[in-house]
N, C-alpha and C positions, 0 to 999 in steps of 0.2 A: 224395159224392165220386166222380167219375170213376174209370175204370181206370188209365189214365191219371197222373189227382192219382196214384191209389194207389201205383203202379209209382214214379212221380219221387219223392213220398215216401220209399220204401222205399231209392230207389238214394240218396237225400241224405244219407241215413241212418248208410250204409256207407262215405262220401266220409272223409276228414279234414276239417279244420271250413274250411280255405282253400281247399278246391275244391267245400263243398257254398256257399259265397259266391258264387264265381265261377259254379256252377250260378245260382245266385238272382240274381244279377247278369245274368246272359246272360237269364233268363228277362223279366227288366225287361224289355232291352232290343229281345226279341220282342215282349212287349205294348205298348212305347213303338210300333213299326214298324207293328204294328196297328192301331192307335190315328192313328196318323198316315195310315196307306192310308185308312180312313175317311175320315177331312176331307178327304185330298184328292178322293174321292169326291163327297165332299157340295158341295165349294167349286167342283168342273169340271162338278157338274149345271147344265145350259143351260135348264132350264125355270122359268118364271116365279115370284117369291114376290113377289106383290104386296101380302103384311101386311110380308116385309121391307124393300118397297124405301118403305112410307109410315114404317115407322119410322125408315128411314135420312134418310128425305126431314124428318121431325117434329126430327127430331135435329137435324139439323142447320140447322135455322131457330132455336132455341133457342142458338145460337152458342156461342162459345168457355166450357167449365166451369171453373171455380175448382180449382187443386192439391188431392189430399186434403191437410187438416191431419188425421194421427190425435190430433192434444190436441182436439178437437172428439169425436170417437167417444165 
């Protein structure tokens, strides 16, 4: 564990239990923001994927898929 973990642990610790949520909650929603800077990274890189674009291309010659039924699963 980080210094870091350590220290937010210790402060969550000390919180009342509806602002060590609200801490947890907010922490979410920094690692949703990061998570998201990522792909938009990865989706605005301009350099070729040519295994993705024969997949996309395989894909879709194989036309329209059937709904899941999960009574099948």
């Amino acid at each position: 564990m980080t210094a870091a973990a350590k220290e937010l642990v210790e402060l969550i610790g000390a919180l009342p239990k509806e602002k060590a949520h609200e801490v947890v909650d907010f922490a979410r929603f920094l690692r949703q923001q990061a998570d998201d800077a990522a792909w938009e990274r990865v989706i605005g890189d301009t350099h070729p994927r040519p295994k993705l674009d024969a997949f996309v291309a395989d894909a879709l010659h194989e036309g329209k898929a059937e709904p899941l039924d999960t009574n099948k699963l």
